[in-house]
C-alpha positions, 0 to 999 in steps of 0.5 A: 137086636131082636129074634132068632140068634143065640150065642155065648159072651165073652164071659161064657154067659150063653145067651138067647136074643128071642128069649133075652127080648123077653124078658127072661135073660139072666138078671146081670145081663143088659136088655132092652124092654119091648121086645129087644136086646142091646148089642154087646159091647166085645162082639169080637169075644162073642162065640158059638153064633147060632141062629135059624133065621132066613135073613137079618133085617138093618133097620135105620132107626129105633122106632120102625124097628120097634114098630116092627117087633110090636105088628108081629112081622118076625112071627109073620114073616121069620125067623129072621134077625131084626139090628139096629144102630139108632141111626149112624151105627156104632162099631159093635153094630157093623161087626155084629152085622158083618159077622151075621153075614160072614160067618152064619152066611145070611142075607143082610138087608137094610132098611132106611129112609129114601133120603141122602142120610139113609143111603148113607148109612146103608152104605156105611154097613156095606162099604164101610166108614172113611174112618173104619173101613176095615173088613171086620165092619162091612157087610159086602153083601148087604142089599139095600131093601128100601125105601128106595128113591125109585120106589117113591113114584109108585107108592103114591104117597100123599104130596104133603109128605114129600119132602122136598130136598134141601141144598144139603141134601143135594150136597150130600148126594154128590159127596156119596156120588163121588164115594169110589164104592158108589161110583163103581156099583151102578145099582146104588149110584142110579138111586142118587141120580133117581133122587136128584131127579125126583127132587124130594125125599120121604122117610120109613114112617111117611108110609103110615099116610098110605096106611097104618100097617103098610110098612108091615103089611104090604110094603115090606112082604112085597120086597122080600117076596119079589127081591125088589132090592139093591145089591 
């Protein structure tokens, strides 16, 4: 995690993500170089959250979140709070996530690949998991930001960077079809359809063969300027 968000551990250790991401957290206390911080382990014992931020920002994977902390978006474009699961999220990411949201009432937007296992983990942090649907990991009011399937066509991406969707893509796609939460959310269940439709899928870094800074630049300004965004 990265940016505007303070709190005290546990273990009464007070603790400030924007300055921890630095470099300057206490010496015993687990942090990340470049710019972030890991999660804690008990995110039920943290205390006294605290944060300026207008929005948390869900990103699916390490390296467009680091891609993000190194072009300045949360200077240009916060305060805000950057998590991220690497992936599939473990359960302290969904809880801390889901008490951003409950408990400091900010919007929480997600970033994933336009693909089935990026809508997929964009709904994990909504709805939850088959295993842990519990209210202390779902983040209800998650949007998802992008990149959506129903963004692709206009992006204009290049065609050899458009992946085309394999048999279980297509597999995985009716599976989260058949998800009772997708299936009762109009908004989400149109992107599958959008995806079956279009045949092909694009990940987050894809759009570095628009440009280099689009992703930091344009595409994610635009989102948030024009909510372009499923609720």
């Amino acid at each position: 995690m990265a940016g505007s968000l303070r709190y005290v551990t546990q273990e009464g250790v007070a603790v400030d993500v924007a300055s921890a991401s630095n470099g300057k957290s206490p010496a015993h206390f687990n942090y990340c170089t470049c710019g972030r911080l890991l999660v804690p382990d008990c995110v039920s014992g943290l205390r006294e959250l605290q944060s300026d931020a207008r929005y948390v920002l869900v990103v699916e994977k390490d390296c467009t979140f680091q891609k993000i902390i190194d072009a300045h978006f949360l200077r240009a474009y916060g305060p805000c709070i950057l998590l991220t699961g690497k992936g599939y999220p473990d359960l302290c990411t969904r809880e801390l996530c889901a008490r951003l949201w409950r408990e400091l009432q900010l919007p929480v937007l997600a970033l994933t690949d336009a693909d089935p296992h990026g809508l997929h983990i964009a709904a994990v942090y909504k709805f939850g998991s088959n295993s842990h649907s519990e209210p202390e990991y779902c983040t209800a009011g998650l949007v998802w930001l992008g990149v959506l399937p129903s963004d692709l066509a206009g992006l204009q991406l290049p065609e050899r960077h458009r992946l085309p969707l394999l048999p279980s893509d297509y597999g995985k796609l009716a599976t989260l079809q058949a998800h009772p939460s997708i299936m009762d959310n109009p908004a989400w269940f149109h992107q599958t359809s959008v995806m079956q439709r279009l045949g092909y899928k694009a990940e987050i870094q894809n759009l570095v063969h628009i440009a280099p800074d689009f992703l930091t630049s344009v595409y994610l300004p635009a989102k948030l300027r024009h909510a372009g965004w499923v609720p």
